[in-house]
N, C-alpha and C positions, 0 to 999 in steps of 0.2 A: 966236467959236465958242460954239455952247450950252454950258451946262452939264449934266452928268451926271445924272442925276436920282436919287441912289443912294439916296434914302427910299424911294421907288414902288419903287425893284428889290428892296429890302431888304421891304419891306413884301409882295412875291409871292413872295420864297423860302422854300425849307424852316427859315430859319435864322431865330429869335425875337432880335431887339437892342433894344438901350438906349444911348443915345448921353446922356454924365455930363459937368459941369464940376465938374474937380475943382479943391475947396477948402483952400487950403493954410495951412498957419500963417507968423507972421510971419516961421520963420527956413525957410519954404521949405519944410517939410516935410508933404507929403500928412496931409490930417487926414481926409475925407469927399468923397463925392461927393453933387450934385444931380443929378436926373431932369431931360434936356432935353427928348428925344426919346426914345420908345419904342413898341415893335409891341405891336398889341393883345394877340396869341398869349406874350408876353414877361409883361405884368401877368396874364392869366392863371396864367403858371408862379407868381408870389408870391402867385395868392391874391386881387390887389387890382386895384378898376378904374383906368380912365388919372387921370382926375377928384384920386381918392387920391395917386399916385405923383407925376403931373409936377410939377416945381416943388419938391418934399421931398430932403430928405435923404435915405442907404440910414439916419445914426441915429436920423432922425425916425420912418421906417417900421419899424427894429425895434420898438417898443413896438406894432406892428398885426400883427406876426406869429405862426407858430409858432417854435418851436427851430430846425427842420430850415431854414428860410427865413430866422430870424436868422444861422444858419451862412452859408446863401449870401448876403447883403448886406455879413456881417463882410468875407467875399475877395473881395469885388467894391471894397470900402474898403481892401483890403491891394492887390488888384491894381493901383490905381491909382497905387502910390510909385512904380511905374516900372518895372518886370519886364514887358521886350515878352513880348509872345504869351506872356500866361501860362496856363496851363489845367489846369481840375481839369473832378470829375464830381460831380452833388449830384441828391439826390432831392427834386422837388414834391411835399408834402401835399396840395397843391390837386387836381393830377393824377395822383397814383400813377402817378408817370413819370419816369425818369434822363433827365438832361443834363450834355452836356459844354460849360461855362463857360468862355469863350478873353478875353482881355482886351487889347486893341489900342490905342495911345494913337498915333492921329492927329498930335499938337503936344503940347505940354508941358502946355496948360490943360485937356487933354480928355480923355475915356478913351471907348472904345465896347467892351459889351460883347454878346458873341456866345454865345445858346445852337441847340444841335443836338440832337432828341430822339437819344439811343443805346438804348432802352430793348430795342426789336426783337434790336438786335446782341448786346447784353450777354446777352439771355437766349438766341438763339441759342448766343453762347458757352459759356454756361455750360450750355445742354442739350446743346453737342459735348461739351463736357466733364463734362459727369453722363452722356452716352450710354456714353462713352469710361471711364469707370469703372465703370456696367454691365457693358458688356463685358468690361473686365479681372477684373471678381468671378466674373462667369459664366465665365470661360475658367477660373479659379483655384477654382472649387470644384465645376463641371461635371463630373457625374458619367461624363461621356462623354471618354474621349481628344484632346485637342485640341493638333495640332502647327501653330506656325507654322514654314514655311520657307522659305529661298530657293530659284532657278531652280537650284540646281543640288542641290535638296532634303535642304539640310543641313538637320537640327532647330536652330533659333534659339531658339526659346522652346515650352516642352512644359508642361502642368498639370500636376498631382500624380497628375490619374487615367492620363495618359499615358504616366508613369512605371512608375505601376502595373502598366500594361498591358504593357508589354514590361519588368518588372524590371530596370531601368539606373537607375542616381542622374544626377543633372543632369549631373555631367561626365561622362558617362559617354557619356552621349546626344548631347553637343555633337558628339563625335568620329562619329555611325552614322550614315549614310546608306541611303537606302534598298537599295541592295546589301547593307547587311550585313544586315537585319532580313528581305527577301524571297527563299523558295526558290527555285533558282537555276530551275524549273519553269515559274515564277510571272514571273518578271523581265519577259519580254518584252510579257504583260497590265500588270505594273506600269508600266514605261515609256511603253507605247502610251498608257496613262489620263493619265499625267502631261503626259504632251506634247497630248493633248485638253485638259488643263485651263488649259495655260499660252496654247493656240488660242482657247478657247470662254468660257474663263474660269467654268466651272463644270463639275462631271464628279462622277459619285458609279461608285464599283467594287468589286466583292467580292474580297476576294483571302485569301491565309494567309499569316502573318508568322510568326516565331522568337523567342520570346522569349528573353530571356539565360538560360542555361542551357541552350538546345535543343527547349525545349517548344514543339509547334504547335498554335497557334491560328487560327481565321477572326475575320475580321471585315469590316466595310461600312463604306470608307471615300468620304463627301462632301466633296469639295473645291472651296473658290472662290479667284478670285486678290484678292490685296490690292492698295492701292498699294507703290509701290517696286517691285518683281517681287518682291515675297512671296506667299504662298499660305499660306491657312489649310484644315486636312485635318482634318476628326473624324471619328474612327473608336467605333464600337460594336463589342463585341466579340458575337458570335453564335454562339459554337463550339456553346455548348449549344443553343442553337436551331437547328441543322448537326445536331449528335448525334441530336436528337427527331426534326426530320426526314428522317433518314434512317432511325432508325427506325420512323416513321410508313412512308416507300415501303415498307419492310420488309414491314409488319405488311401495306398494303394489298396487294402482291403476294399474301401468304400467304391475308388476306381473299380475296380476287379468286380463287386458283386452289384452293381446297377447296369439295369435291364438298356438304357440306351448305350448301341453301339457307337463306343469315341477312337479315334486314330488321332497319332500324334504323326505329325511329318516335319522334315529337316526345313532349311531353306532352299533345297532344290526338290522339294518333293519327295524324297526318300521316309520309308514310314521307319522311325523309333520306335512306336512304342503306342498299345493297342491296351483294350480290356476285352476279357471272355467276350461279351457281348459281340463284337467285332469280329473273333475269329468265329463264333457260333454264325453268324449273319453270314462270308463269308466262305466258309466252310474250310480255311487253311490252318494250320498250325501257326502258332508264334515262331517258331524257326522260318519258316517257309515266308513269312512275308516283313519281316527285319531285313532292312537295307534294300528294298528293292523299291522302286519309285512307286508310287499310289496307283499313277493311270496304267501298269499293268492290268489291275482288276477291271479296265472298261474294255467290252469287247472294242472289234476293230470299226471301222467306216461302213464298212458291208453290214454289219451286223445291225448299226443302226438305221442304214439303209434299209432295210427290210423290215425293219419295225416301222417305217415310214418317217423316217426323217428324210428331209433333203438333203444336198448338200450346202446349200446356204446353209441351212437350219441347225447342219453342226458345224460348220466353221462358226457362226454366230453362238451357238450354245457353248463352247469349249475354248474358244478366243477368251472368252469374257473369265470362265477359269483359269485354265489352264494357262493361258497366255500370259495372264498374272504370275500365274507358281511358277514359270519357268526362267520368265524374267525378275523374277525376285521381290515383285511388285506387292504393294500392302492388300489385302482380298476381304473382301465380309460378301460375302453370296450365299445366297440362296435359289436351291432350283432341283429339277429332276435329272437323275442321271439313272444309266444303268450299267450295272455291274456283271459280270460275270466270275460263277461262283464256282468251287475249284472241281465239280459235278461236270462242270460247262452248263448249268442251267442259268438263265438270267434272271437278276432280282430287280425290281422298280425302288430308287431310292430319291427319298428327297433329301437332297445333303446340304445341309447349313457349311459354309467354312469359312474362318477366319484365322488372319495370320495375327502371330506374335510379333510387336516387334521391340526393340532397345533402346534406351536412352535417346540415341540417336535417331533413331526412327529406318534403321536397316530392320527389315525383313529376318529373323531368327529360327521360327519356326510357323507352322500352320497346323492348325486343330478343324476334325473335321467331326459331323453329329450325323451319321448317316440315319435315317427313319425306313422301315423296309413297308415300302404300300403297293407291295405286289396283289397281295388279297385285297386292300379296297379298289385296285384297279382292276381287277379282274370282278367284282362284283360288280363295279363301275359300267366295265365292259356289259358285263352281261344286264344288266340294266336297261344300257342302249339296244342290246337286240331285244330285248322284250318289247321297247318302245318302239323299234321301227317295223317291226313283226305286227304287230296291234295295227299300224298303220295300213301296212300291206293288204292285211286284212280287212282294213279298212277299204281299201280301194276295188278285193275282189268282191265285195258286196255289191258294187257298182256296178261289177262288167261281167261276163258271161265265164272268165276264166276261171278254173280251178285254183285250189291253193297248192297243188303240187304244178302248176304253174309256174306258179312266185316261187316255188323250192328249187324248180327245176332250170330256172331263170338263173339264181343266185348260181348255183355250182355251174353253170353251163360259164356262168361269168368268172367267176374265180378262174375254173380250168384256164379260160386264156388268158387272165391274167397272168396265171403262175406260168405258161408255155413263154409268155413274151417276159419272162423276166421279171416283174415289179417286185417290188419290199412287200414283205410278208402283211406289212399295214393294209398296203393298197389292198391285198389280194381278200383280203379280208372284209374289209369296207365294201368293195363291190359286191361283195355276197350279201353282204346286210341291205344293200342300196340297189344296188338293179331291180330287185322286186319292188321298188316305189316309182319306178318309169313311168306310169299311169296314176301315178294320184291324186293327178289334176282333175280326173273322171269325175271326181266324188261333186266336181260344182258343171257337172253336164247334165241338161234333161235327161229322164227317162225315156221319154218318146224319142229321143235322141239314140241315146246312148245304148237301149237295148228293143233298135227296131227291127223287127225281121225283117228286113228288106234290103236293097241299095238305098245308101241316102242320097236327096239332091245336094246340089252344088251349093246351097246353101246351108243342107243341113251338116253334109262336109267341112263345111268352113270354120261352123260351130265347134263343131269336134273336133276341128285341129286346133282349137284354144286351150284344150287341156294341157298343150306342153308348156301354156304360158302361164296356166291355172297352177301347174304343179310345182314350177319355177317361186311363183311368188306366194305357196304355202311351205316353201324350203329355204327360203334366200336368206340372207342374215341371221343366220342359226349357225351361235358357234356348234360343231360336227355335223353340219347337214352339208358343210361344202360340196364334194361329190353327191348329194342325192342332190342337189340343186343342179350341178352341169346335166348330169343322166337325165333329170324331168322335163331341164329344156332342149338338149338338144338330141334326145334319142333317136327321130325321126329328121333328121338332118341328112344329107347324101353326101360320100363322098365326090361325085360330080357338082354341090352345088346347087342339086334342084330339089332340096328337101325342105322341110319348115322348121321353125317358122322365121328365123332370118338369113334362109339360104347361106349358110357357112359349107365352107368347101375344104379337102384335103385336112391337111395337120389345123385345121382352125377348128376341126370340130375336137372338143377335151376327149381323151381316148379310152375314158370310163362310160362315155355315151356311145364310141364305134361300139366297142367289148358289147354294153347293153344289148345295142341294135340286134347284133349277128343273133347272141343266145336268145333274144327274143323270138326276130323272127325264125329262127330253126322249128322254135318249142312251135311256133304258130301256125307254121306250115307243117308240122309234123301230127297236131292236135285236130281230131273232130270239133267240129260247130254245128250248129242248128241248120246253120245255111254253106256247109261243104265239109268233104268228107276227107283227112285229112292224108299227107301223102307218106310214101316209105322213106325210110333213112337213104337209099343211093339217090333217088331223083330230088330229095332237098338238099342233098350236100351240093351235087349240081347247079342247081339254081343258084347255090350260096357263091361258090365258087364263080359260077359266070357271070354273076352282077360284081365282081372284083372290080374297082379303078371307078365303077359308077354309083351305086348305092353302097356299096361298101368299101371299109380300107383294106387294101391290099394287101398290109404289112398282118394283119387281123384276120384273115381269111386265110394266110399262108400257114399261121399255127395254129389257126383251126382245121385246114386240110390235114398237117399231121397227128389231129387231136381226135377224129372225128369217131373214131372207133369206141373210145368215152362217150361222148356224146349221146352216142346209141345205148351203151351199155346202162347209162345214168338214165335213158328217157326209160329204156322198159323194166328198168328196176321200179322207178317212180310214176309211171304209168296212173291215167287215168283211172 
């Protein structure tokens, strides 16, 4: 039979050997070993090549070591007296790496010894066992409730915060079970969960527990199963986070169902967060206006142009907000804005806003109260044309003109308003106001004022005091600004040679050109007691050729294009 070849085998296993004669003294008693045979991976563990080792002593080779390797050659010479299968563990310097040391003696003369790197294991072990008192410090000072239990969820082991949380002392807790800590409401979500978790092996549940004494609390208990059929459960307590949010729904209910519309916006003006009110006002969905900045909903420049703002008037009106919310700046304002609503119709708002800010006094957020007084300004509005109507009328009682006079005056004014461009304000004002050009009449004699005749140069002169009569029954009246320009200067020229303080070109205000033209058209087109009144082509004429003299030029030119209106409005509204 071959023999066994246990060098080669010994030499492709995991296991590093060294095969010794030991040397004994003359009464028999193990002194040292020599180096017969040994694995390469073996003279690496001392440090030393084969070359050095075979043939030597382990006392020969102490004086070529460290400490840590004189150690393991000392019990490799102790392991030799005779102690089968002896084994320790030693660390190589060479390698920074544990081995466990076995020592097997063949026959009386020999000794072979066996290493096995353990290093993997050992530190495995020792990282279950640093994981494992991890754990146990975290469960022992975890500021979160943490119950170990069993399947039949008695408390086993509980931390100090878990104590805390349901006030019981340790013995106290051995004896509770979940029955006793869960209202009797609650049992059958407790149980269901528990029984998910002993299935699933993991399960997290919100429930209310009892603390000793009767107190009720919430909390959110996470649960996994362990080995053994234990189960570890940590509970957070959340009652106050329960309380906040409920009342958070509270507060949003009461948000949500009061009638003033609220927006909430970022610190760059981005809106968060609205009540119905808000999107009813206007008219967008809650999707549709999260995250977009607020001043989308203000039309553009133009738009308030035409309502009659100027352009100072909104650089000064929206500076003062806006200028704030973009620069991040702290706001409490109050004022009128207008919005446009997702219709494209515009709403009049008086919007309160004031920003939030932090500890620090940085800008956080801004809260806005918009009020919708579209209706009391349009009541407002019309208000004022009833009053300046009343007026008007007032003034035809004085003079010989009809009251579709004064109608036919307004529109004749508007029209070139609107042809030369103005804001929808302007165009509107002069329709209410051009029919007051004469209401200075109302402090002229009779004998004056309604004489059949030429008057003399004196009586002239009288009568031209009504534009300064009319001026100072209009002047400092907040909204009478333009019927105050139109009463003084309607009969002004543009040459300069009109009354009553000869203003020339762009010096006269251009609510009082407008007036002039539609005046005199209606005047020259109108029957009087003393001339008969003329056709629409020979008064456009005249109009046209007193251009650059009695009239503005820029005013006559879109009334040249206009004049077909003109005609159409006189003989609708006809005497």
């Amino acid at each position: 039979m071959n023999e066994i070849p246990w060098a080669a085998i010994l030499q492709r296993a995991a296991v590093q050997y060294a095969y010794c004669e030991i040397i004994r003294t003359p009464n028999e008693t193990s002194k040292d070993v020599r180096f017969i045979e040994i694995s390469p991976d073996f003279a690496k563990v001392l440090g030393l090549d084969l070359e050095t080792i075979l043939g030597r002593t382990a006392a020969e080779l102490s004086d070529r070591v460290d400490a840590k390797t004189r150690l393991f050659l000392s019990y490799l010479r102790k392991g030799s007296e005779g102690a089968a299968d002896a084994e320790t563990e030693h660390h190589s310097s060479a390698l920074d790496r544990w081995f466990s040391l076995r020592i097997v003696q063949p026959d009386t003369d020999h000794c072979c010894a066996l290493l096995h790197d353990v290093t993997d294991r050992d530190r495995a072990i020792q990282n279950l066992l640093n994981r494992e008192e991890r754990n146990r410090r975290y469960i022992e000072h975890s500021p979160e409730a943490v119950f170990i239990t069993d399947e039949n969820i008695h408390a086993q082991i509980m931390n100090p915060s878990a104590r805390k949380l349901l006030g019981y002392d340790q013995n106290q807790l051995a004896a509770i079970t979940l029955a006793g800590i869960v209202p009797e409401e609650e049992w059958e979500k407790a149980t269901s969960a528990f029984r998910d978790l002993r299935v699933r092996g993991k399960r997290s549940e919100r429930i209310s527990i009892i603390r000793n004494g009767g107190e009720r609390i919430h909390v959110v208990c996470d649960g996994v199963a362990l080995p053994e059929k234990q189960y570890m459960i940590v509970c957070r307590d959340v009652t106050e986070r329960t309380r906040l949010f409920n009342n958070l729904e509270r507060y949003q209910a009461a948000f949500q169902s009061i009638s003033q519309p609220v927006v909430f916006m970022d610190g760059q003006g981005r809106i968060n967060d609205m009540n119905d009110a808000f999107t009813r006002l206007v008219g967008y969905d809650r999707e549709e206006l999260i995250g977009h900045p607020i001043n989308e909903l203000n039309p553009d420049r133009s738009s308030y142009e035409h309502l009659g703002y100027t352009a100072e008037e909104i650089n000064e009106h929206f500076e003062e907000l806006w200028g704030n919310v973009k620069a991040g700046r702290p706001v409490s304002w109050k004022g009128v804005v207008i919005n446009r609503k997702k219709s494209g119709e515009f709403v009049w708002l008086h919007l309160t806003a004031n920003s939030i800010v932090d500890d620090h006094g940085r800008v956080t957020a801004y809260i806005g109260m918009p009020s919708d007084i579209t209706a009391p300004r349009e009541m407002e509005h019309q208000n004022r044309v009833t009053m300046y109507r009343t007026l008007a009328e007032l003034a035809e009682l004085r003079d010989d003109d009809t009251g579709n006079h004064m109608r036919r005056v307004g529109i004749f004014s508007r029209i070139l308003a609107k042809e030369l461009g103005m804001p929808d304000d302007f165009c509107s004002d002069i329709e209410l106001f051009s029919p007051l050009h004469d209401i200075g009449k109302v402090g002229i004699l009779d004998s004056i004022l309604r004489a059949p005749r030429k008057l003399s140069e004196e009586e002239f002169a009288v009568m031209r005091t009504h534009a300064s009569l009319g001026y100072n029954i209009m002047k400092g009246k907040p909204g009478f600004e333009m019927a105050a320009e139109i009463t003084l200067s309607h009969h002004e020229c543009y040459d300069g040679k009109g009354y009553p303080n000869g203003l020339a070109g762009k010096e006269i205000p251009l609510a009082a050109h407008i007036t002039t033209i539609a005046d005199v058209y209606d005047a020259l087109r109108s029957d009087r007691p003393y001339k008969v009144g003329w056709d629409h082509q020979k008064t456009v004429r005249y109009l046209c050729d007193s251009s650059g003299t009695q009239f503005d030029p820029d005013v006559i030119e879109v009334f040249a294009d206009s004049d077909a209106r003109f005609a159409k409005t006189y003989e609708t509204l006809a005497d």
